[in-house]
C-alpha positions as a Markdown table, in Angstrom:
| # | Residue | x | y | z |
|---|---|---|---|---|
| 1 | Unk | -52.1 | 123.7 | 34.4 |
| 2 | Unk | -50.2 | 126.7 | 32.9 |
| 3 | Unk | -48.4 | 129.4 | 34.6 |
| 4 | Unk | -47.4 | 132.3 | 33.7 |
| 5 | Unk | -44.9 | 134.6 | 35.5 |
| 6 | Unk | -44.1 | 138.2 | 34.4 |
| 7 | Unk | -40.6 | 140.0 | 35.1 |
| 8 | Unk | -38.4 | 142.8 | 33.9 |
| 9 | Unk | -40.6 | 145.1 | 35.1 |
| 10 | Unk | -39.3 | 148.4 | 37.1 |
| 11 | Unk | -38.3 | 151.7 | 37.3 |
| 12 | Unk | -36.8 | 153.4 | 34.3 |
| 13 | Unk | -36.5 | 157.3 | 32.7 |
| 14 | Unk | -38.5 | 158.6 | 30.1 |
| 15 | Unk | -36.6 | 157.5 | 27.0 |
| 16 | Unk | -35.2 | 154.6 | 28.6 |
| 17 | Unk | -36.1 | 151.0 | 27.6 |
| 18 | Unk | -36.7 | 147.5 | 29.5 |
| 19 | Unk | -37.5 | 144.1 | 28.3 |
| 20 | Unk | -40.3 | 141.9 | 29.7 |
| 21 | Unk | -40.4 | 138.2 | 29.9 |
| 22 | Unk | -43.4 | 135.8 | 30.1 |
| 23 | Unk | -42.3 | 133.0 | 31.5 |
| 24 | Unk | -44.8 | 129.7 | 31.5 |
| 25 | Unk | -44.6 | 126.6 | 33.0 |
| 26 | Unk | -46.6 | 123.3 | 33.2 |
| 27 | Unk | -48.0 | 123.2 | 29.8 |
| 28 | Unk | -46.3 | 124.8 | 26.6 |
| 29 | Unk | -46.8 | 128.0 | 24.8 |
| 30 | Unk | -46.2 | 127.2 | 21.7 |
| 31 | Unk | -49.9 | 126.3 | 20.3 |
| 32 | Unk | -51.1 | 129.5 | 21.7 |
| 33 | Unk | -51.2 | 133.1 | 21.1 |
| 34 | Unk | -50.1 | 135.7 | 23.3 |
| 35 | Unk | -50.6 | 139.3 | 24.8 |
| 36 | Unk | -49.5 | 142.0 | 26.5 |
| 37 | Unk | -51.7 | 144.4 | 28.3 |
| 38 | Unk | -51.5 | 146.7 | 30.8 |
| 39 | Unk | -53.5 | 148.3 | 33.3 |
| 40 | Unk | -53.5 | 151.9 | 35.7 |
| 41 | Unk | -55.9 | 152.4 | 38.4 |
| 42 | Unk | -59.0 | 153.3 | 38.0 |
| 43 | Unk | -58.6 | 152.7 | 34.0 |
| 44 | Unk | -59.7 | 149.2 | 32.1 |
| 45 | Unk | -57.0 | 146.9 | 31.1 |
| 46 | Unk | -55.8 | 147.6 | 27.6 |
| 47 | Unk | -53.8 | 145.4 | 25.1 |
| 48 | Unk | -50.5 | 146.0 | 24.2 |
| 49 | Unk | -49.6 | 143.8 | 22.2 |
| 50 | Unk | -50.1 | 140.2 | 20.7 |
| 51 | Unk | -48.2 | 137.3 | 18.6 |
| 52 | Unk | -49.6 | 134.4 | 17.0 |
| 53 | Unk | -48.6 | 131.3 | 18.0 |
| 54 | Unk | -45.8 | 130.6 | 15.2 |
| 55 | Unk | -44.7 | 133.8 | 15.7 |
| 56 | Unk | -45.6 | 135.0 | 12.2 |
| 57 | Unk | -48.0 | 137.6 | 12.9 |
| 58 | Unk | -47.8 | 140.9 | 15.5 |
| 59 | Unk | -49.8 | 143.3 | 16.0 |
| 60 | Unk | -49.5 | 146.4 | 18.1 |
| 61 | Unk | -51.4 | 149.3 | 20.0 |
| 62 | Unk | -50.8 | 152.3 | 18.3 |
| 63 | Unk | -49.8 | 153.7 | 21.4 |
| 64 | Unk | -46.9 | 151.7 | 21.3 |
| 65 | Unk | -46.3 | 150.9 | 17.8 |
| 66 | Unk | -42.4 | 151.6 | 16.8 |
| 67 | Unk | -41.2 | 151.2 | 19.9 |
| 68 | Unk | -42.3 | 148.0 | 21.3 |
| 69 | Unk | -41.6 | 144.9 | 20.2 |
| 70 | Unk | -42.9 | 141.4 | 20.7 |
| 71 | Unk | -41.2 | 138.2 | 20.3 |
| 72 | Unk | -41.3 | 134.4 | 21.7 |
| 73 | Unk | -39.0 | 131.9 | 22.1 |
| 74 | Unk | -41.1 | 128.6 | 22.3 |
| 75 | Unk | -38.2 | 126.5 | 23.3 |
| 76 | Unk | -38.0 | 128.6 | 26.5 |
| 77 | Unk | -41.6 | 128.5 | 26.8 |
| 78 | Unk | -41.2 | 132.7 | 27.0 |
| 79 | Unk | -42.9 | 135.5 | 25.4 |
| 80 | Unk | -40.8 | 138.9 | 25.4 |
| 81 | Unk | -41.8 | 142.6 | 25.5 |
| 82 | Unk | -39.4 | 144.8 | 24.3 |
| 83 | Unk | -40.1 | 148.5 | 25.2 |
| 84 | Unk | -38.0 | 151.3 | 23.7 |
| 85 | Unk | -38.3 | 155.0 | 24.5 |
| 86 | Unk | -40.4 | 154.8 | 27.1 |
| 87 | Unk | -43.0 | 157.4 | 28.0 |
| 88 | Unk | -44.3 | 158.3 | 31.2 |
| 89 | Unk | -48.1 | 157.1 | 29.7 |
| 90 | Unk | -46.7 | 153.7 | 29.6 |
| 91 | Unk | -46.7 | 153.4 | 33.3 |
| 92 | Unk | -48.5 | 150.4 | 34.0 |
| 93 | Unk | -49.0 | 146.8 | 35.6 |
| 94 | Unk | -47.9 | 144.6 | 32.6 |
| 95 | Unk | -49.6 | 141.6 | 31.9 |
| 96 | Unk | -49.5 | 138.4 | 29.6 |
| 97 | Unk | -52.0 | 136.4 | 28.6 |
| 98 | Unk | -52.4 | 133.3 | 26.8 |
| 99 | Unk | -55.4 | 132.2 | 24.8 |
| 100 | Unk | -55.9 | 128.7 | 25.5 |
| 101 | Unk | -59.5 | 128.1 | 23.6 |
| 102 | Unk | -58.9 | 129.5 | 20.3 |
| 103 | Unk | -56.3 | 129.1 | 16.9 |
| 104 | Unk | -55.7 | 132.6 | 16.7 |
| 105 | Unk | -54.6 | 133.2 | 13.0 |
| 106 | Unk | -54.4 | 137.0 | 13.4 |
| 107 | Unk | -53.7 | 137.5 | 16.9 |
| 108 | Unk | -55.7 | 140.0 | 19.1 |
| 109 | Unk | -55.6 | 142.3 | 21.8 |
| 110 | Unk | -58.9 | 142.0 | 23.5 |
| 111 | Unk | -59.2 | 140.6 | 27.4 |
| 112 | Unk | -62.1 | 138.6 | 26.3 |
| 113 | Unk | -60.2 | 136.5 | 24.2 |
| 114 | Unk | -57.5 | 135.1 | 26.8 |
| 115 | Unk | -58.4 | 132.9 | 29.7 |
| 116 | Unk | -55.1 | 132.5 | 31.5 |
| 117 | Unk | -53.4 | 135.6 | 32.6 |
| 118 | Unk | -49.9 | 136.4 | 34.9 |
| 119 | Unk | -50.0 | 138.2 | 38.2 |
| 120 | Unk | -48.8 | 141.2 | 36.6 |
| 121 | Unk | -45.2 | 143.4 | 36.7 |
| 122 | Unk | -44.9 | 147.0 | 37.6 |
| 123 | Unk | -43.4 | 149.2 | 35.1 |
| 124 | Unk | -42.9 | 153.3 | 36.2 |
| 125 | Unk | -41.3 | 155.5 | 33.9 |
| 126 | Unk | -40.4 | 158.6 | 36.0 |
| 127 | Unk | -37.3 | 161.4 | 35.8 |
């Protein structure tokens, strides 16, 4: 049964960058695609971001486009955020998510889609 275990997450400045992981254990990653999302309170869970499962194709929010990136490294079974001049509307619980069911050949960012998901990671950017 997969697992999947977000970290990284924290407290940072406005401007100030931090680099999730997606760690997964008991079954590989590396047939799968990916995503990122994120979720305030009282606001539905939105995605983030999303990698195929060779890694060839990304897509981003456009919230976030230019200065997130996405990347995987299937021999350590991890999937990586990287977040770059953060803003204080990117405060969030981060979550990844793995689509088990499909071949995604253009990856996507909708919950729908993905059927095993991470407990989450707090990010808060705050002066």
């Amino acid at each position: 049964q997969l697992q999947l275990v977000e970290s990284g997450g924290g407290l940072v400045q406005p401007g100030g960058s931090l680099r999730l992981s997606c760690a997964a254990s008991g079954r590989t990653l590396e047939y799968y695609a990916v995503a990122w999302f994120r979720q305030v309170p009282g606001k539905e869970r939105e995605g983030v971001s999303c990698i195929t499962a060779s890694g060839g194709r990304t897509d981003y929010a456009d919230s976030v486009k230019g200065r997130f990136t996405i990347s995987r490294d299937n021999a350590k079974n991890t999937v990586y955020l990287q977040m770059n001049n953060l803003k204080p509307e990117d405060t969030a619980v981060y979550y990844c998510a793995v689509d088990l069911v499909t071949v995604q050949l253009q990856c996507v960012m909708t919950t729908a889609d993905f059927n095993s998901w991470g407990q989450g990671t707090q990010v808060t950017v705050s002066s």
